[in-house]
ROMILO-129187 format. One record per residue (C-alpha): chain; residue in one letter; x, y, z. Coordinates in Angstrom, 3 decimals. Layout:
N
{"A","A",{X,Y,Z}}
...
END
This chain:
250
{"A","X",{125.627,107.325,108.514}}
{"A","X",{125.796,105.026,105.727}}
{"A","X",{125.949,101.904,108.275}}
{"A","X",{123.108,103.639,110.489}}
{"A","X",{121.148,103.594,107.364}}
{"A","X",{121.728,99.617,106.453}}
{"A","X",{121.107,98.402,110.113}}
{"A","X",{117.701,100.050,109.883}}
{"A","X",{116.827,99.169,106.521}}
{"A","X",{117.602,95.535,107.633}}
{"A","X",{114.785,95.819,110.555}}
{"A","X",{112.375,97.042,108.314}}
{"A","X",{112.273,94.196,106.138}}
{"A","X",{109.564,95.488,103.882}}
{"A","X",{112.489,98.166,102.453}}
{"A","X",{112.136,97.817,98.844}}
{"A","X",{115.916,99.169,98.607}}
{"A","X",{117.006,96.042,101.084}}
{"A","X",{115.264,93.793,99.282}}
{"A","X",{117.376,94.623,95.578}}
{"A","X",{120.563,95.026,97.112}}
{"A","X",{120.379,91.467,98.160}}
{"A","X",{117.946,90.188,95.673}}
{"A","X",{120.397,87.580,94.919}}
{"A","X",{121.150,86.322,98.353}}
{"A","X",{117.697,86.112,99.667}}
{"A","X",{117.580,84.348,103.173}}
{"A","X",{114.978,82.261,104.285}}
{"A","X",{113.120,79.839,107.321}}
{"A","X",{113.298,76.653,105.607}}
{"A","X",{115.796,74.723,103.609}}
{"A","X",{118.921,75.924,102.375}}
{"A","X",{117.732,79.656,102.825}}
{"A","X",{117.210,78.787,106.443}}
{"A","X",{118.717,80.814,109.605}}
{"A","X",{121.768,77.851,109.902}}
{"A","X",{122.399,78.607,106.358}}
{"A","X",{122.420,82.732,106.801}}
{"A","X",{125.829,83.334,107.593}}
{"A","X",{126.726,81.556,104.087}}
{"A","X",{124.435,83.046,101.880}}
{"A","X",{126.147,86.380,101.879}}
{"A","X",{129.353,88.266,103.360}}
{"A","X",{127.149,90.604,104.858}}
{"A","X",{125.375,88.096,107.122}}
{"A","X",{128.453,86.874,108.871}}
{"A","X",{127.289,88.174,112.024}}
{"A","X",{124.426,85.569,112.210}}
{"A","X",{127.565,82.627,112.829}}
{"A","X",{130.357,84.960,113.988}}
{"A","X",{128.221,87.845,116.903}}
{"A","X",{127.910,86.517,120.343}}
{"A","X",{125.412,88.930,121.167}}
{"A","X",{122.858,87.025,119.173}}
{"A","X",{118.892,87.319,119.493}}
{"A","X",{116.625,86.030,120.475}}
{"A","X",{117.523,83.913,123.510}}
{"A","X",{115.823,81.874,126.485}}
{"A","X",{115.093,84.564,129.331}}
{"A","X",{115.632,82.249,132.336}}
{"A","X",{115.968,82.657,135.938}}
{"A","X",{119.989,81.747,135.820}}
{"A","X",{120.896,84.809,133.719}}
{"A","X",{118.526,87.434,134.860}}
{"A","X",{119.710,90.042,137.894}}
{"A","X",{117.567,92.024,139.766}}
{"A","X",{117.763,96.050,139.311}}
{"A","X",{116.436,98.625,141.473}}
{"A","X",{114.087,101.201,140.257}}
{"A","X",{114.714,99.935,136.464}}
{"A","X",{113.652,102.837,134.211}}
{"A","X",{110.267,102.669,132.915}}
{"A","X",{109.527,102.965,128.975}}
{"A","X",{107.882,106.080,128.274}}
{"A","X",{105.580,105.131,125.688}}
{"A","X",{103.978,108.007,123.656}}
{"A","X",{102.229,105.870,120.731}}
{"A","X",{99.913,108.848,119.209}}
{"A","X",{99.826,108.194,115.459}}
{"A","X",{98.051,105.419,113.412}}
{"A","X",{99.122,102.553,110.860}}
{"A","X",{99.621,103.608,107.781}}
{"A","X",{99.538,100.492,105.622}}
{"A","X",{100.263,96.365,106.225}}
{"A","X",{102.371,94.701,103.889}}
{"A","X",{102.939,91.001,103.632}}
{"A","X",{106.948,90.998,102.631}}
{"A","X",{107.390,87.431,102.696}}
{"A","X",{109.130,86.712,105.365}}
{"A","X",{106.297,88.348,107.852}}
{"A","X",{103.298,90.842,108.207}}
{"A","X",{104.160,93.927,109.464}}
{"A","X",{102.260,97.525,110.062}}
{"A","X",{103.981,100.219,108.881}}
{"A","X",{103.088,103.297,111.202}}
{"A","X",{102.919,106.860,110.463}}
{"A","X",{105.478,109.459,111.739}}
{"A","X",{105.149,110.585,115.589}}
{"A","X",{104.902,107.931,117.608}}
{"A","X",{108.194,107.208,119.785}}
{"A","X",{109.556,105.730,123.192}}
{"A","X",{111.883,107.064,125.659}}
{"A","X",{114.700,105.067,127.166}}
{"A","X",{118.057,106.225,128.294}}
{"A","X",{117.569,109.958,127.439}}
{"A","X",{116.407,108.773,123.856}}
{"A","X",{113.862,109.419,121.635}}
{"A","X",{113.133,106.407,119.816}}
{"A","X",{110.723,106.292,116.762}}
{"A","X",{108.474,103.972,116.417}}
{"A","X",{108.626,102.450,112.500}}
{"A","X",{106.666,99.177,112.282}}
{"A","X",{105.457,96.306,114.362}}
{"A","X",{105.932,92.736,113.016}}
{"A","X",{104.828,89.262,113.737}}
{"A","X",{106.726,85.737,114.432}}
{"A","X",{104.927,82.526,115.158}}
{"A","X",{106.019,80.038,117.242}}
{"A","X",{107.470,83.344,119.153}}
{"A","X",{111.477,84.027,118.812}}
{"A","X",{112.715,84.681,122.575}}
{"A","X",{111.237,82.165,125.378}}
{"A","X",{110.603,82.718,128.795}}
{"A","X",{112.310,79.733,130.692}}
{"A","X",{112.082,77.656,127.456}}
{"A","X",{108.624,78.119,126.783}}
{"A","X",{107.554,79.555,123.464}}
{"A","X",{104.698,81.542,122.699}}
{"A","X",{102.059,80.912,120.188}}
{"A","X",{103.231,84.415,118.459}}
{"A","X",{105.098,87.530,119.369}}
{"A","X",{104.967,91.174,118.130}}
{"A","X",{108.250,93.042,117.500}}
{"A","X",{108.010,97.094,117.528}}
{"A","X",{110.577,98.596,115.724}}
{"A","X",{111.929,101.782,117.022}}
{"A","X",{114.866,104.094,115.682}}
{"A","X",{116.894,106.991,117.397}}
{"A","X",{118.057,109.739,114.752}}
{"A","X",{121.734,108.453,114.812}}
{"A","X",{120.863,104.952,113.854}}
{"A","X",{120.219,103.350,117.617}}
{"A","X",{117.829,100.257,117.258}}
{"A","X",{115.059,99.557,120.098}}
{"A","X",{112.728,96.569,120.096}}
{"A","X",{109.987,96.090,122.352}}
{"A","X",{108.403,92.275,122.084}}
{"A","X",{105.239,91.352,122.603}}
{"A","X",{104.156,87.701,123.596}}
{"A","X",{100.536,86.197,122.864}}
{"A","X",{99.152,83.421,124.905}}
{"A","X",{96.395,81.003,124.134}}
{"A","X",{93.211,82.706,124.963}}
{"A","X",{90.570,84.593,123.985}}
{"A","X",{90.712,86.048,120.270}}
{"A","X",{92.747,89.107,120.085}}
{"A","X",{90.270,91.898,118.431}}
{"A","X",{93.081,94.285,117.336}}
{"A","X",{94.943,91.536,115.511}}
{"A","X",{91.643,90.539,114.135}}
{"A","X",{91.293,93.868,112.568}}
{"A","X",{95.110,93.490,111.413}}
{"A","X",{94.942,90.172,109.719}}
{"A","X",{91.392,91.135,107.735}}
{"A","X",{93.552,93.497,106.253}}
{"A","X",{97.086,91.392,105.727}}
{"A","X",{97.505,90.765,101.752}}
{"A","X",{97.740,87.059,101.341}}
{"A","X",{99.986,87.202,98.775}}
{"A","X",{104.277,88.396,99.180}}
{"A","X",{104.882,91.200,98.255}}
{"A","X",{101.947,92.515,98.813}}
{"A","X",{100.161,95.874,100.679}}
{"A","X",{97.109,97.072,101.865}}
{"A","X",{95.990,100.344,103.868}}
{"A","X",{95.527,99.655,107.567}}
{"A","X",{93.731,102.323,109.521}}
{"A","X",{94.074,101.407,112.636}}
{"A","X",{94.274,103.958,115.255}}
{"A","X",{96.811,104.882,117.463}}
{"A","X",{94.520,103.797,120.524}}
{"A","X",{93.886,100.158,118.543}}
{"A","X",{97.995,100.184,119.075}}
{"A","X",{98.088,100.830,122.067}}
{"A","X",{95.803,98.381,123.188}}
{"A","X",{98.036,95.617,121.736}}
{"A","X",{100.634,96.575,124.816}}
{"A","X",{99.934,94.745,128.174}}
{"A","X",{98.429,97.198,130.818}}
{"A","X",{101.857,96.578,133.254}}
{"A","X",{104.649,97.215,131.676}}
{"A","X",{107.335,95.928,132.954}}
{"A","X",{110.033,94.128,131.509}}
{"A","X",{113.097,92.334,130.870}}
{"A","X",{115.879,94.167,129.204}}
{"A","X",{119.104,92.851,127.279}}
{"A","X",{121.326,93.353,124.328}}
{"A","X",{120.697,91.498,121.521}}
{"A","X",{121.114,91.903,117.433}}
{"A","X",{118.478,91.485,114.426}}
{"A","X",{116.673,88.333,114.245}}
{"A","X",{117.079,88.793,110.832}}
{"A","X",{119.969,88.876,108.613}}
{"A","X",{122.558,90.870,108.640}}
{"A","X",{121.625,89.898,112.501}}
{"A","X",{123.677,93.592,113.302}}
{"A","X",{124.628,93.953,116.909}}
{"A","X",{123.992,96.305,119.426}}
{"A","X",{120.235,96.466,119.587}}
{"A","X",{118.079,96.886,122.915}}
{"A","X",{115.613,94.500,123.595}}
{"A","X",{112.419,95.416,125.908}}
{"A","X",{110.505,92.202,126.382}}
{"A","X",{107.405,92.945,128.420}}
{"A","X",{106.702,90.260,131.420}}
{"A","X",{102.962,90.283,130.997}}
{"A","X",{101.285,89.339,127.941}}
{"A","X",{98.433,89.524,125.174}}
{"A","X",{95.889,86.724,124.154}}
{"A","X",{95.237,85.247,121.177}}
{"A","X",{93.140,82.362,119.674}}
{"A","X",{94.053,79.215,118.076}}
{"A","X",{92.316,80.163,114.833}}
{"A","X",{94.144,83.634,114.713}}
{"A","X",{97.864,82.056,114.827}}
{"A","X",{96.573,79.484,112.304}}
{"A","X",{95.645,82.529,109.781}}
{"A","X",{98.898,83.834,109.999}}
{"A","X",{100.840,81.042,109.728}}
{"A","X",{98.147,79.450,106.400}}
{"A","X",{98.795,82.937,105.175}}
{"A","X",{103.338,83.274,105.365}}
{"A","X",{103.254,78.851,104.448}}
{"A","X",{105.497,78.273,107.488}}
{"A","X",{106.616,79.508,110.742}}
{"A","X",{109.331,82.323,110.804}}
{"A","X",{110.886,81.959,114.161}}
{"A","X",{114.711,82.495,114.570}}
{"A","X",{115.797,79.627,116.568}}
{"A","X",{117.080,80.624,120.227}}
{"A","X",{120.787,82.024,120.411}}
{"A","X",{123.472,81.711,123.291}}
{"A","X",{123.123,83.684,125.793}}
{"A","X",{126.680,83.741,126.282}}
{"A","X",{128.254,86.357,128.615}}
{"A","X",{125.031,88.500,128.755}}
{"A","X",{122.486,88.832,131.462}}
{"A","X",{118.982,90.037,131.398}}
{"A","X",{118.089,92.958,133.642}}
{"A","X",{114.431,92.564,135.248}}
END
């Protein structure tokens, strides 16, 4: 339990109990603190050098395999936000209790969404201006991510409402209020997906999560992506990982 406990404290980054336990080993997207330096900065982080089952990672044509009648996700996003917090390393919404997927005859909950620009995983080596991660836990400590990617386009009217409320400032948090219909919106209308094992993009970059990366995707405009990225000082994209032996169901 104690394990279940760290992995998801370690995806929700904002964890004020993660972030004393390793105030001393803080990890970074730049310099020394940066993700070639993780593995070094603590014992804990070993994973990030040592896991071959690393995300995020190029989805490309050579490693994904067809499967019939893949499961859908059953969605069932039905509460709100409850506040946004700037932690630093990203700007996440926290979201209240009661909100879940099901996958594999699990309930996942859904605890946050997050934000990386350029985006983490690329579809055949393109990157995406930025990319939504939402969190998910099972009760015994199982980890689900579902990623989002935006595209150039039109501006995005839910993240508008997400970044007038985003504390400029690390450390920071504000109440949110969006709805649980706003969140749903942020989803793409088809929802299929590509689906592979993958860790924490993140350090301790733990093992054994499933990734959901949906095929269709969001908009957003130039001038949103630049807000985000004025307001973390840099971008805070883990660079791609080897694929190694894994392949991506589609």
């Amino acid at each position: 339990m104690k394990l279940n406990k760290i992995l998801i404290g370690s995806l929700l980054v904002a964890s004020s109990l993660l972030a004393s336990s390793h105030a001393s080993h803080h990890w970074g997207y730049t310099g020394h603190e940066g993700p070639s330096n993780w593995s070094d900065l603590d014992e804990n982080y070993t994973m990030c050098k040592a896991g071959s089952s690393q995300s995020p990672i190029n989805i490309a044509k050579k490693v994904t395999v067809d499967a019939n009648n893949l499961e859908k996700i059953g969605f069932d996003y039905k509460t709100g936000a409850q506040s946004v917090v700037n932690n630093g390393h990203t700007v996440q919404v926290n979201i209240k209790e009661g909100s879940s997927i099901h996958i594999d005859g699990i309930e996942f909950s859904l605890k946050q969404f997050h934000f990386h620009t350029p985006s983490e995983n690329q579809i055949e080596g393109k990157n995406f201006p930025l990319e939504a991660h939402f969190v998910h836990a099972s009760k015994d400590g199982k980890l689900a991510v579902v990623a989002v990617m935006f595209e150039d386009g039109k501006e995005n009217p839910i993240i508008k409402k997400i970044w007038n409320k985003m504390p400029h400032k690390a450390g920071e948090s504000a109440g949110c209020g969006l709805t649980a219909k706003a969140i749903n919106s942020i989803l793409p209308k088809d929802k299929d997906y590509y689906r592979f094992s993958g860790s924490l993009t993140t350090p301790p970059c733990s093992e054994g999560v499933r990734w959901f990366v949906m095929k269709d995707y969001s908009t957003i405009s130039k001038a949103q992506v630049e807000e985000f990225l004025h307001t973390l000082h840099h971008a805070n994209n883990r660079p791609i990982q080897p694929i190694n032996a894994r392949e991506v169901i589609k």
